[in-house]
N, C-alpha and C positions, 0 to 999 in steps of 0.2 A: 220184382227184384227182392233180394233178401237185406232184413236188417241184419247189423253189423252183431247184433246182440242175443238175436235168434236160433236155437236151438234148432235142432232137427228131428220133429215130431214122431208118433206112430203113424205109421201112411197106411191107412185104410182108404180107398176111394169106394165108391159107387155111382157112377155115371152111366146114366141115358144118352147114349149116340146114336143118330140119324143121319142116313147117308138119303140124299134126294129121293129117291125112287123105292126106300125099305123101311118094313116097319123098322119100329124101335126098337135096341137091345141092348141086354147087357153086361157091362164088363164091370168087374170087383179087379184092384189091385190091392192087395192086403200081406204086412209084416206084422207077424206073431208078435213079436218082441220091440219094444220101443229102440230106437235110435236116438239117445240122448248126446251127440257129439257136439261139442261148440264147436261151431262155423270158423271163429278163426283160430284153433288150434287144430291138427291134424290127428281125428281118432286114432287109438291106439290097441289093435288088436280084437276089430269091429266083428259083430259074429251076427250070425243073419238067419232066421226059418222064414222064408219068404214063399209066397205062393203067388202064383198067377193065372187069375179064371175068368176066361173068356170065352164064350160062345160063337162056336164055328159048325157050318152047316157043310160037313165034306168036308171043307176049304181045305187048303193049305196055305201059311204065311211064310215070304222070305225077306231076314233084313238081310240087307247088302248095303257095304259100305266098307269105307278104310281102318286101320286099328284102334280109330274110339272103339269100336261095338268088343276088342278083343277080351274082354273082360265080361264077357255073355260066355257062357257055359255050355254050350251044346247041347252037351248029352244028358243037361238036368231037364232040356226042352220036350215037350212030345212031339211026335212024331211029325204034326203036321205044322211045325215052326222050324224052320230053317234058319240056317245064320252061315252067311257068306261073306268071310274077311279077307281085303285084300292091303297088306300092311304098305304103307307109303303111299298108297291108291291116292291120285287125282281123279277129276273126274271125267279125262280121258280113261284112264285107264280100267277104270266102273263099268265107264262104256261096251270096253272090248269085253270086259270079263261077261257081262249083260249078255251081250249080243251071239257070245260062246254056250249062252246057257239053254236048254230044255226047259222052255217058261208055262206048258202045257199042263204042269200036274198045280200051276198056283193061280189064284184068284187075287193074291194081295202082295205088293213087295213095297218094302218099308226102305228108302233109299237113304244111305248116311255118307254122305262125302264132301268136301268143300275143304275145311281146314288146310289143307295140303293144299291147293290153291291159292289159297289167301297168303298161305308163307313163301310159297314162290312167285307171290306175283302173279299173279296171270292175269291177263287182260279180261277184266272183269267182263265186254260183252263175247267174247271167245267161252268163257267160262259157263253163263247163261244160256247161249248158241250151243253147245255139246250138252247140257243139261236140258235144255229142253228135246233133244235129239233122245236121249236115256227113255223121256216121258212119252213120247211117241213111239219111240222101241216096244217099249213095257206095255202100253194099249195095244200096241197092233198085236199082239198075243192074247189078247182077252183078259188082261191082268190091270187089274187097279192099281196106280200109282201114288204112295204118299210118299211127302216128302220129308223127311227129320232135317230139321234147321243146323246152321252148324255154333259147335261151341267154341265160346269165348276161349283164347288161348294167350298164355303168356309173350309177350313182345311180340305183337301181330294181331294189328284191327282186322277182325272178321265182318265187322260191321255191314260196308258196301257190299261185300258176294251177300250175306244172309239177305241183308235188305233187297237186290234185286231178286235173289233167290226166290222171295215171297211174293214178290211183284209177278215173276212169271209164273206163278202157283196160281196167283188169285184170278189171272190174266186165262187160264186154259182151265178153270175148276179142279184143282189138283189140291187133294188136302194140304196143307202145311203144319207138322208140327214146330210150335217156336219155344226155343230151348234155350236161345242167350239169356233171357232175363231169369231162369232158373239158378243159370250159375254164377252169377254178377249180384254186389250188395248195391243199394240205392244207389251209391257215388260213383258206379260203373268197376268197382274194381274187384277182380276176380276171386273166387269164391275157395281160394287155393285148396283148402280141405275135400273136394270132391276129386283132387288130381294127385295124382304119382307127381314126384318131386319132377320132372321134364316139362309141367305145367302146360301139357298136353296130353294124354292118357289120363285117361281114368280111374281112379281106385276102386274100391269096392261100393262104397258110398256117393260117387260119383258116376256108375252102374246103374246101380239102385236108380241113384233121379232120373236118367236119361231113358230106362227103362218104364218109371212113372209115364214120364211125358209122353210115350209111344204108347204105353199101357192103355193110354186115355183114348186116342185114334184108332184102335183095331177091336171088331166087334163080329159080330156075328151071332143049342142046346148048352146049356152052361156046361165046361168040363174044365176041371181041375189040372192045371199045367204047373209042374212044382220048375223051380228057379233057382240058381244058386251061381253068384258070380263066380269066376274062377279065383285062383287066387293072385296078388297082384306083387310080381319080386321089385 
């Protein structure tokens, strides 16, 4: 979790990730230019050279998920990272899109949905029951399943879906990226400068982290993937 007082650093990473059965590789996520914004005012006019280099053999990557991801830029992506938005997406509606899909040309899809759930209610084991239907969808295609956690959002505990969320990750060996405590200060309360004023969407800065935290799980000759949020009205 983040202190109250906290600055938001240069994000260079360099992580070693190991998946069961592969050697080890690896992934750099790296921002040229420092990110000095305080956490509780909201940046003003945040400007980004951001790169993204990860090592992929063939592969191809797809996230899919509902309009957090909409603030990923497509066409700054190469060619072998896909990005599949479906705005107000539950995660029936993931499902279908899923299940619509040609999953043959990808080895990894990065799933992001839940939020939309959580603020309608839904019966949280209905919820977990169709999400783990998504993870056995996505295997039976030959394609690796991670999971992106869901974020914290204004007036609407995520809490219960994230948490069974990760219970049925760790329960069938399905990565789980966890991304509440990214956006939350020590005293659980929301980290508002990562969000567009709806205190659900993302801004550009709150991109960026959610991007880190996936950054960290996807791996695989190093090649340079340049990045660039869209912009956020």
């Amino acid at each position: 979790m983040l202190d109250e007082d906290q600055t938001i650093p240069k994000t260079t990473f360099e992580n070693l990730l190991q998946e069961p059965i592969h050697e080890q590789e690896q992934l750099i996520f790296e921002t040229e230019q420092p990110i000095n914004a305080d956490l509780i005012k909201e940046p003003q006019n945040p400007v980004y050279d951001t790169q993204l280099k990860l090592s992929l053999s063939g592969s191809r990557v797809l996230i899919a998920g509902s309009s957090v991801l909409k603030g990923i830029n497509p066409s700054k992506l190469k060619e072998y990272i896909d990005v599949h938005v479906h705005r107000g997406a539950n995660v029936l509606d993931l499902y279908d899109d899923i299940r619509s899909m040609d999953l043959s040309s990808y080895n990894k899809m990065i799933i992001h949905v839940g939020g939309n759930d959580a603020s309608s209610k839904m019966n949280v084991q209905q919820f977990v029951d169709i999400y783990q239907e998504i993870i056995n969808y996505v295997r039976s295609q030959n394609c690796r399943a991670i999971v992106s956690g869901i974020l914290p959002r204004i007036q609407c505990d995520v809490t219960e879906y994230d948490t069974i969320l990760k219970q049925m990750c760790h329960h069938n060996d399905v990565k789980f990226i966890s991304n509440y405590e990214s956006f939350v200060y020590k005293d659980d309360h929301i980290a508002k400068s990562f969000y567009t004023i709806d205190g659900i969407h993302l801004n550009r800065y709150g991109t960026i982290k959610l991007l880190t935290n996936v950054n960290k799980s996807i791996q695989g000759k190093t090649t340079t993937v340049s990045f660039e949020p869209t912009e956020q009205k």
